[in-house]
DRENDO-1510 file (C-alpha; in Angstrom, 1 decimal, always signed):
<recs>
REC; n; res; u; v; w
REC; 1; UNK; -29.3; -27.8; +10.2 .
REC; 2; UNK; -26.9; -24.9; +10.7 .
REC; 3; UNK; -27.3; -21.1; +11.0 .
REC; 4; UNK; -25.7; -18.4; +9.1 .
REC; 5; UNK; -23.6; -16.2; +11.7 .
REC; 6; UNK; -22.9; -14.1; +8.3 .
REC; 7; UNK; -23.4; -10.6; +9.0 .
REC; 8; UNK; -25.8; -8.6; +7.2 .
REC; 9; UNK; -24.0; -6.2; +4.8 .
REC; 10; UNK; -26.1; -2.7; +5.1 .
REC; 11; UNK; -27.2; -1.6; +1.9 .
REC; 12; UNK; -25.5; +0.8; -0.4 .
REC; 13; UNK; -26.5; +4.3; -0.5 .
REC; 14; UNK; -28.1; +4.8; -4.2 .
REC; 15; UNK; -25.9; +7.0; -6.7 .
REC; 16; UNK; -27.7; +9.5; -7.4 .
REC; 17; UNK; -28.4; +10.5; -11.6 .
REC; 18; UNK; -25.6; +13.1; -12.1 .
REC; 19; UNK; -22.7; +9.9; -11.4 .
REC; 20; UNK; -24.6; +7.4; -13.5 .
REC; 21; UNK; -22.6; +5.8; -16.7 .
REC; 22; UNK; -23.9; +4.1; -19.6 .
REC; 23; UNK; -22.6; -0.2; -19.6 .
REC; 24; UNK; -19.6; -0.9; -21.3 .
REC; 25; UNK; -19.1; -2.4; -24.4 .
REC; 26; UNK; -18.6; -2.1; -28.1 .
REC; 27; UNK; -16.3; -3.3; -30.7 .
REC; 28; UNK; -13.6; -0.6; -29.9 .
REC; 29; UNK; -14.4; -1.5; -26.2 .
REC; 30; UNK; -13.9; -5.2; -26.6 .
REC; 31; UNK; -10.7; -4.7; -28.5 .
REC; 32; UNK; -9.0; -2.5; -26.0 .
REC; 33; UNK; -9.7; -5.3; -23.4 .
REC; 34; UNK; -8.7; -7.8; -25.8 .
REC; 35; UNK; -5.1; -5.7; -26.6 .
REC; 36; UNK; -4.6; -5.8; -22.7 .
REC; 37; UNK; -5.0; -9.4; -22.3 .
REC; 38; UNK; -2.7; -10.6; -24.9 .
REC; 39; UNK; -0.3; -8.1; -23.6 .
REC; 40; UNK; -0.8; -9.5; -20.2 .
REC; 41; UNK; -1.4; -6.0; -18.8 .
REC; 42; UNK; -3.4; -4.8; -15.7 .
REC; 43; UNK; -5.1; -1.2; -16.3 .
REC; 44; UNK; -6.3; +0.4; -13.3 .
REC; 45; UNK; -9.9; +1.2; -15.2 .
REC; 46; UNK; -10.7; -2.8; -14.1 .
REC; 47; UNK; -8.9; -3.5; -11.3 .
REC; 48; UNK; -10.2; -0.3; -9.5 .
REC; 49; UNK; -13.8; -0.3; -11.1 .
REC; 50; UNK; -13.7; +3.1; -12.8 .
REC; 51; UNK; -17.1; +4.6; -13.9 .
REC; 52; UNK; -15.5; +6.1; -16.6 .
REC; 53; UNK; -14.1; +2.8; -18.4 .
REC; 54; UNK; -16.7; +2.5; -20.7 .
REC; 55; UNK; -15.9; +5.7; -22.2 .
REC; 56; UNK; -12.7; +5.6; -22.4 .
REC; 57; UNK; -12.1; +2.0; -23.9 .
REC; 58; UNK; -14.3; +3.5; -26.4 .
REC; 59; UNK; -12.2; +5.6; -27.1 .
REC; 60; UNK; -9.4; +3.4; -26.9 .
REC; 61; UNK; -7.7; +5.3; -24.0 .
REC; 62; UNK; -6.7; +2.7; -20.9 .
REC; 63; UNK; -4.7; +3.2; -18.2 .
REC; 64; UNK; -2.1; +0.7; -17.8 .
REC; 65; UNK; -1.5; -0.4; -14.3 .
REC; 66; UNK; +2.3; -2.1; -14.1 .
REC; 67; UNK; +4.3; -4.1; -11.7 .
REC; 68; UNK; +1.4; -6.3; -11.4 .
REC; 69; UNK; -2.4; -6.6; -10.5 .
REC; 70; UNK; -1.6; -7.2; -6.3 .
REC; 71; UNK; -1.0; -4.8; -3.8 .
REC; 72; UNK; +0.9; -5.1; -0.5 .
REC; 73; UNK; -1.3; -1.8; +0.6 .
REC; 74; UNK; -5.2; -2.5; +1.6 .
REC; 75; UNK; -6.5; +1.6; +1.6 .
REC; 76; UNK; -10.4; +1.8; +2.8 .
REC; 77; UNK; -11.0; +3.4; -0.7 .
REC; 78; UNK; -9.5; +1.0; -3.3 .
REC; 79; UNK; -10.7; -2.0; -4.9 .
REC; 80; UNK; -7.1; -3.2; -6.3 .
REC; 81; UNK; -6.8; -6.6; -4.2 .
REC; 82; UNK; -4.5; -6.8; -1.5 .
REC; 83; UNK; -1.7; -9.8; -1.0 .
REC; 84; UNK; +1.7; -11.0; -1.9 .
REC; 85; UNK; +2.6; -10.1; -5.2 .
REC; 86; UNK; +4.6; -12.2; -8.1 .
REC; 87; UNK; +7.5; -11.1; -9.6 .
REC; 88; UNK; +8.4; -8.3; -11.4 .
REC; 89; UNK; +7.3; -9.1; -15.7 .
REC; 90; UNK; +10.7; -8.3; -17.3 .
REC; 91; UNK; +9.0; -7.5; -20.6 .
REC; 92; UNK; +6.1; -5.6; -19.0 .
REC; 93; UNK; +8.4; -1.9; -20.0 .
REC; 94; UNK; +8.0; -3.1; -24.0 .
REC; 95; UNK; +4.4; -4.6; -23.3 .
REC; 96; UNK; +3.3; -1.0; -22.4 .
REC; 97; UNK; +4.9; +0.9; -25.0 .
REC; 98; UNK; +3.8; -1.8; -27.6 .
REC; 99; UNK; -0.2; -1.4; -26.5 .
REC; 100; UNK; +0.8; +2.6; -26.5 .
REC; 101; UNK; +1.7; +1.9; -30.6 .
REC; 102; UNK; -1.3; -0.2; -31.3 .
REC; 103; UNK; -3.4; +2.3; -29.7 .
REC; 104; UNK; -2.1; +5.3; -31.4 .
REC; 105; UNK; -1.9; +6.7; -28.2 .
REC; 106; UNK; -0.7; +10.4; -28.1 .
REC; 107; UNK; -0.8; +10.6; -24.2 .
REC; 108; UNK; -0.6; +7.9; -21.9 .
REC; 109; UNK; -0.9; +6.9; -18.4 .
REC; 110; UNK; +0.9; +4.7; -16.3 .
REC; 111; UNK; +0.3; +3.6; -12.8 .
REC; 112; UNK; +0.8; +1.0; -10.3 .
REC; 113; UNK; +0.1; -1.2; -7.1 .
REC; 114; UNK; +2.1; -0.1; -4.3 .
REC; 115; UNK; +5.3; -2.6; -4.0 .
REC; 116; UNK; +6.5; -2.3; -0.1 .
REC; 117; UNK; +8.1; -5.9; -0.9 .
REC; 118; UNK; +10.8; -4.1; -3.6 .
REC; 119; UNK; +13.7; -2.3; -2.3 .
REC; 120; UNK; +13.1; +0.5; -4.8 .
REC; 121; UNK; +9.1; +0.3; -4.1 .
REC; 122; UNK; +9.0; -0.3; -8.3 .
REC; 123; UNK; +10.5; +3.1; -9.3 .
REC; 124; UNK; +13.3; +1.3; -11.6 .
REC; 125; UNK; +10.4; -0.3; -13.5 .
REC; 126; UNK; +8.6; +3.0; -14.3 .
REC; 127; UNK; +12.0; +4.0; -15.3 .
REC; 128; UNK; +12.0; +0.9; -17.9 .
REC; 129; UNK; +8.4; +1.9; -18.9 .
REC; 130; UNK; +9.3; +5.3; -19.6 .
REC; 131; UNK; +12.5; +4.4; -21.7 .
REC; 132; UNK; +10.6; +2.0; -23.8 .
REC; 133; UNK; +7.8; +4.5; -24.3 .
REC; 134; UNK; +10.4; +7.1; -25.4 .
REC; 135; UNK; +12.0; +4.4; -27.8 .
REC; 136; UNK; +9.1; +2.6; -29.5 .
REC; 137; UNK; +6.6; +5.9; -29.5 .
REC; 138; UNK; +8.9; +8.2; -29.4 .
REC; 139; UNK; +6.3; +11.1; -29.8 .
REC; 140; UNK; +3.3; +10.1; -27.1 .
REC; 141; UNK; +3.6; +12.1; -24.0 .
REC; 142; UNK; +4.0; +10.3; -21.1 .
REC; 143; UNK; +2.0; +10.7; -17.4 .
REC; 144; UNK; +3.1; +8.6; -14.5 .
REC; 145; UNK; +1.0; +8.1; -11.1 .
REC; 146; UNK; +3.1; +6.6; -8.8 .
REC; 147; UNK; +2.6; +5.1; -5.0 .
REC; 148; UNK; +4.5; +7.4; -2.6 .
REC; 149; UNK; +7.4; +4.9; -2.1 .
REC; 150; UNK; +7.3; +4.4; +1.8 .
REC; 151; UNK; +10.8; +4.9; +3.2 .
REC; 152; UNK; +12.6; +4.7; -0.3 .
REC; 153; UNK; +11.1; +8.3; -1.8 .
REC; 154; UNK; +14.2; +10.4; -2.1 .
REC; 155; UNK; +16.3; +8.0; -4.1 .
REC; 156; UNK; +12.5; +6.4; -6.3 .
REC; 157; UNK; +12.0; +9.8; -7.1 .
REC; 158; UNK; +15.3; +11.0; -8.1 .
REC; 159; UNK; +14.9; +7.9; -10.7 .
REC; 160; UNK; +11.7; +8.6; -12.3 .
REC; 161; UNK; +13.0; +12.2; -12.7 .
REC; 162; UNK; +16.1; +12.0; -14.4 .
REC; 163; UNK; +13.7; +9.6; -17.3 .
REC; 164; UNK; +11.8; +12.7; -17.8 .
REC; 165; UNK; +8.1; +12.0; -18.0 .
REC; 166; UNK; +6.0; +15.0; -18.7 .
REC; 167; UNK; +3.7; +15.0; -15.9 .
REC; 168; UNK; +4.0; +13.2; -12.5 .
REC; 169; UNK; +1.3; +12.3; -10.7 .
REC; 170; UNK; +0.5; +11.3; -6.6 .
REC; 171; UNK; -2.6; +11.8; -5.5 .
REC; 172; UNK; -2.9; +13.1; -1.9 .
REC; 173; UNK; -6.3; +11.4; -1.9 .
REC; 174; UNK; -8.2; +12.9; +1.4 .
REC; 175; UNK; -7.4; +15.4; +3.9 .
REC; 176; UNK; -5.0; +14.8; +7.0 .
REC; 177; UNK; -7.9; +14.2; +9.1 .
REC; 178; UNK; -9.2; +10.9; +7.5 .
REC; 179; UNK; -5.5; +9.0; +7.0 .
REC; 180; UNK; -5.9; +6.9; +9.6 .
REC; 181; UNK; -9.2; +4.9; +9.0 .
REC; 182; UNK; -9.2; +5.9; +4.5 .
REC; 183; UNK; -5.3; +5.2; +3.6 .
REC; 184; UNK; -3.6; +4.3; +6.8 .
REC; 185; UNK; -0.2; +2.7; +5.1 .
REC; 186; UNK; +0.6; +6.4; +4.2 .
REC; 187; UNK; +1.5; +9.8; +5.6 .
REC; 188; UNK; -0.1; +12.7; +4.2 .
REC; 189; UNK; +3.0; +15.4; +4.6 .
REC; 190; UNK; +5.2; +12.5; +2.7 .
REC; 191; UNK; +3.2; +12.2; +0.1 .
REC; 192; UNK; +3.0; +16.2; -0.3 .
REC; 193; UNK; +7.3; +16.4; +0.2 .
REC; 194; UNK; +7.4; +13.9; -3.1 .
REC; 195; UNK; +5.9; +16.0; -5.2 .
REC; 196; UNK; +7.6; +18.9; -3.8 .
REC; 197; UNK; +10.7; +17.0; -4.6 .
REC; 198; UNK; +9.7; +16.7; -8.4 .
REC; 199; UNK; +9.4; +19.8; -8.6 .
REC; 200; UNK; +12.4; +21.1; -7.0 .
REC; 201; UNK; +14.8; +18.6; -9.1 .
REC; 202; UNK; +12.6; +19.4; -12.5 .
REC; 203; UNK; +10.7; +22.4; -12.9 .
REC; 204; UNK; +9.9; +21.6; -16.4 .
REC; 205; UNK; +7.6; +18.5; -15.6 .
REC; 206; UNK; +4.1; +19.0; -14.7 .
REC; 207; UNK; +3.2; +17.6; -11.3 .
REC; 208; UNK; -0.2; +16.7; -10.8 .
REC; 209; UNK; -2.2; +15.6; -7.1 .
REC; 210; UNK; -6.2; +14.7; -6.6 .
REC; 211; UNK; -8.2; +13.8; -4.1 .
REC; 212; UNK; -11.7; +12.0; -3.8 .
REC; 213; UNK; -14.8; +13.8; -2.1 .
REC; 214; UNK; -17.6; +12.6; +0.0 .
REC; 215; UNK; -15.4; +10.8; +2.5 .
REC; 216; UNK; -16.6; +13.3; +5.1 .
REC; 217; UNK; -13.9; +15.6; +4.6 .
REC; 218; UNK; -15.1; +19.7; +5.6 .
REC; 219; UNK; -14.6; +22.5; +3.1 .
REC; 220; UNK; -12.3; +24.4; +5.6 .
REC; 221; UNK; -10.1; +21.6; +5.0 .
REC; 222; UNK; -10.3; +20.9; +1.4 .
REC; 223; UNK; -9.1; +24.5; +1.0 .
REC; 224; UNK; -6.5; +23.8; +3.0 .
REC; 225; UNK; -5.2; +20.7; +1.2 .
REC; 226; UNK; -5.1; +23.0; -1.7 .
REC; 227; UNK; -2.8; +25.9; -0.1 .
REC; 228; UNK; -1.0; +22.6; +0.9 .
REC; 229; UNK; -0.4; +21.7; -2.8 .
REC; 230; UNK; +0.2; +25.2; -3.9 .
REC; 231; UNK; +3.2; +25.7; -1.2 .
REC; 232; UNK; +4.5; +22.6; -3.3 .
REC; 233; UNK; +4.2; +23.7; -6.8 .
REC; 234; UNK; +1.6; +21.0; -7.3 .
REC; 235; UNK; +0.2; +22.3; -11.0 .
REC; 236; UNK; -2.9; +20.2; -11.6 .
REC; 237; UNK; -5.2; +19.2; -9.3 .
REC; 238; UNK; -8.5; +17.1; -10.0 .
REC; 239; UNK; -11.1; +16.2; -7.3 .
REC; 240; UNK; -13.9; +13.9; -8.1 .
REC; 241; UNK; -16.8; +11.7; -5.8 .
REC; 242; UNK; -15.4; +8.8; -4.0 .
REC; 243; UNK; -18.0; +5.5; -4.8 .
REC; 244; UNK; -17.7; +2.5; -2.9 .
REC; 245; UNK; -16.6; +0.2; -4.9 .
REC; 246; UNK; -17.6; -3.1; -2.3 .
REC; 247; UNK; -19.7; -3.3; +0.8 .
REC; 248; UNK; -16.0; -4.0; +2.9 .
REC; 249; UNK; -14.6; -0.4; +1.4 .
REC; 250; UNK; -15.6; +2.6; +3.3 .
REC; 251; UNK; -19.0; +4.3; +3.7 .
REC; 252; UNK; -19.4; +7.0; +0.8 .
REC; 253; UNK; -20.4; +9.8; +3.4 .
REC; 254; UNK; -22.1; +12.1; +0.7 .
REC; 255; UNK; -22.5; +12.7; -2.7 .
REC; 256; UNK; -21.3; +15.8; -3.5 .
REC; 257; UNK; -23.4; +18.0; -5.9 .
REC; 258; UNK; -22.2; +19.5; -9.7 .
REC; 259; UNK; -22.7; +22.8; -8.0 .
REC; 260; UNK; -20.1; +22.0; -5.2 .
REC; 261; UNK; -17.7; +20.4; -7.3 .
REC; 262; UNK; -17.8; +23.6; -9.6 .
REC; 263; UNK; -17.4; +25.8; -6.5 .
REC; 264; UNK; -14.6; +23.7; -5.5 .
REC; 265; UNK; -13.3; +24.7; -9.0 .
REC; 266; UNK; -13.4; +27.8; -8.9 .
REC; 267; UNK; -11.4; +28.6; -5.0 .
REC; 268; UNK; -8.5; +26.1; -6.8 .
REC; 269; UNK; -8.3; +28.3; -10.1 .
REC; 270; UNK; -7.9; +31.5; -7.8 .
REC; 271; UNK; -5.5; +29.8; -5.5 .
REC; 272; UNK; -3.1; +29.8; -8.7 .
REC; 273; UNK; -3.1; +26.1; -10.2 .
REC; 274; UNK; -2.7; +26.1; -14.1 .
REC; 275; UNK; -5.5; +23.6; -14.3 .
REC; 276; UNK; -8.6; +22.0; -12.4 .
REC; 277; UNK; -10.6; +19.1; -13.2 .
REC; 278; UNK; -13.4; +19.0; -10.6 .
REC; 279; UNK; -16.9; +16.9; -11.4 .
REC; 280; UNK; -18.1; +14.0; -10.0 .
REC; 281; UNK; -16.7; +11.6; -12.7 .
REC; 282; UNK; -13.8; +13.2; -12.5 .
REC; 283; UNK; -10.8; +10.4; -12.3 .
REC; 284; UNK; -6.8; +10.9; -12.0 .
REC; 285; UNK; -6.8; +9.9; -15.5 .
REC; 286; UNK; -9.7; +11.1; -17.3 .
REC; 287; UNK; -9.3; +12.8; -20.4 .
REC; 288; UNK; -5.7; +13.1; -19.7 .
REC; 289; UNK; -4.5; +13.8; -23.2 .
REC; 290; UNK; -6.8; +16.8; -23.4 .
REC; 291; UNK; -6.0; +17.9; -19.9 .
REC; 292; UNK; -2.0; +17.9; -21.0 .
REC; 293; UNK; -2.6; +19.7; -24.3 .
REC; 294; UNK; -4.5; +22.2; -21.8 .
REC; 295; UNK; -1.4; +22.3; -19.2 .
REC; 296; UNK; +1.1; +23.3; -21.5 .
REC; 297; UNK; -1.6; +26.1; -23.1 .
REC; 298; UNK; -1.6; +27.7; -19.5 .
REC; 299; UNK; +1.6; +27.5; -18.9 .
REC; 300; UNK; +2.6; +29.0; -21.8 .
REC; 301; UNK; +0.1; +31.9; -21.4 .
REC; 302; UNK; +1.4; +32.2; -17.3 .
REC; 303; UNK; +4.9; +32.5; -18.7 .
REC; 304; UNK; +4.0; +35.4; -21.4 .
REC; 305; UNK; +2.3; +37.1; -18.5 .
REC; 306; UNK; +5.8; +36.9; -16.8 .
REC; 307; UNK; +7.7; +38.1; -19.8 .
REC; 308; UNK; +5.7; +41.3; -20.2 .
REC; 309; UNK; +5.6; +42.3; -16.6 .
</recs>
C-alpha cells in the first residue's frame, strides 16, 4: 500500500461577485476559437485564462499571442507555460493579419511569450506582424504589447518603432517592491527606460503600461509607480485585480473593491495621463479599440488646449 506525500494545496480565496463572468460560448464565440485554430494562432485570452474572453470572442475581438504558445520566463502571476520553445512560424506575420481580415478587425492587439533564447528577444517578428497588418488591412490600427527584451532593448525597440504601430504597450505589472518573488526575470526601471525610449524616438505613438492589484502592493506606492510612468510619457495606464490563475501562482493578497479602483482612477487622471482604465476586470487589452478611439479624442483636445494658451 503506499502513501501520498502530495502536499495539500490550500484552498483558493473565493472571488468575490463584482469579478464574476458569465461561461463562454456561443456561435460567434466558437468561431473565433475556430478561426485561431486553423490559423495555428495562440491568443493570450486562453493561454493566460482571461475573465474577460467570453466577452470578447463574442464580440469577435482576440488577442493574438505570437512567436509561440511557450515561454522561457516563469513570473509568479502568469499562467502562459514555461519551457523551451519551437521555432519561430515564418508565416505566423500573414496568419495574424489574415485573422485581423476575417475578423473585420478595426484595432488589434498583438502580444507575445517572452523569447530570451532569440538574439533579438522576437522584436524582428513584431516587425513582420506589423508589416503584414499594414499590407493586408491596411486601415486597422495596430497595438503591440511586448516583453521588455532583457539585454537586447535598445536595438528591439528601435525596430518595432521605425514599423510604426500606434500604440506600444509594456506593462510594468507590480511595484518595485514585489519584483523579486511576482516577476523576478525582470527589472522594474528597465522596463520603465523602454517605454521612455518609445517615446523619445516617436512622440506620435501612444505608449501604454498596467499593472495588476491585490498582489499586496501599498497605495503610497501605487502612486508612485504612476509619477514613475508620467516622468516617462507613459499615456495610458490600466490597473485591474490580479486572480490566481493555478494553486502554484501567487496568493491573490486582496481583492480590491470598485470603489478603490475608481479612486485609483481618479489620482491617475490628475497626475496627467490622457486615459485610465481602472476596474477589476480591467485587462491590457480590454476594449482596446474603444480605448484608442478615446486616446486620440484626448489628445487631440490636450493639444487644442496647447494651441490656445
Amino acid at each position: 500500500m503506499s502513501i501520498s506525500t502530495a502536499v495539500p494545496q490550500p484552498p483558493r480565496a473565493r472571488k468575490p461577485d463584482w469579478i464574476r463572468v458569465k461561461a463562454p460560448g456561443g456561435t460567434a464565440f466558437a468561431e473565433t476559437k475556430a478561426l485561431m485554430r486553423r490559423l495555428n494562432l495562440a491568443t493570450v485570452c486562453e493561454e493566460a485564462a482571461c475573465p474577460n474572453i467570453g466577452e470578447c470572442w463574442t464580440k469577435k475581438h482576440a488577442t493574438v499571442m505570437i512567436l509561440g504558445d511557450t515561454c522561457t520566463r516563469a513570473c509568479a502571476f502568469c499562467n502562459v507555460k514555461t519551457g523551451m520553445p519551437k521555432a519561430v512560424d515564418l508565416s505566423e506575420p500573414q496568419h495574424v493579419a489574415d485573422a485581423a481580415a476575417e475578423l473585420g478587425l478595426e484595432h488589434i492587439v498583438v502580444t507575445s511569450v517572452d523569447r530570451d533564447d532569440l538574439p533579438d528577444g522576437g522584436a524582428s517578428q513584431f516587425v513582420k506582424v506589423i508589416e503584414a497588418l499594414r499590407r493586408t488591412t491596411p486601415k486597422t490600427t495596430i497595438e503591440i504589447l511586448t516583453p521588455d527584451f532583457r539585454n537586447k532593448a535598445d536595438a528591439a525597440v528601435e525596430s518595432i518603432v521605425a514599423a510604426r504601430p500606434d500604440v506600444y504597450n509594456h506593462n510594468l505589472e507590480t511595484v518595485p517592491r514585489l519584483y523579486p518573488t511576482i516577476r523576478p526575470g525582470a527589472r522594474y526601471y528597465a522596463s520603465l527606460r523602454l517605454l521612455e525610449q518609445v517615446k523619445r524616438l516617436d512622440p506620435s505613438i501612444f505608449t501604454k503600461s498596467g499593472m495588476m492589484m491585490g498582489l499586496g502592493e501599498t497605495r503610497l506606492e501605487v502612486h508612485q509607480v504612476m509619477d514613475d510612468m508620467r516622468s516617462a510619457g507613459i499615456d495610458f495606464l490600466t490597473l485591474g485585480q490580479y486572480l490566481q490563475p493555478t494553486p502554484r501562482h501567487a496568493k491573490v493578497d486582496e481583492f480590491v473593491t470598485p470603489q478603490t479602483f475608481g479612486a485609483y482612477a481618479a489620482i491617475a487622471r490628475a497626475k496627467g495621463f490622457l486615459l485610465v482604465a481602472s476596474s477589476p476586470l480591467t485587462r491590457s487589452s480590454y476594449h482596446a479599440g474603444d480605448d484608442f478611439a478615446k486616446l486620440r479624442t484626448a489628445r487631440e483636445a490636450q493639444l487644442a488646449k496647447v494651441a490656445v494658451a
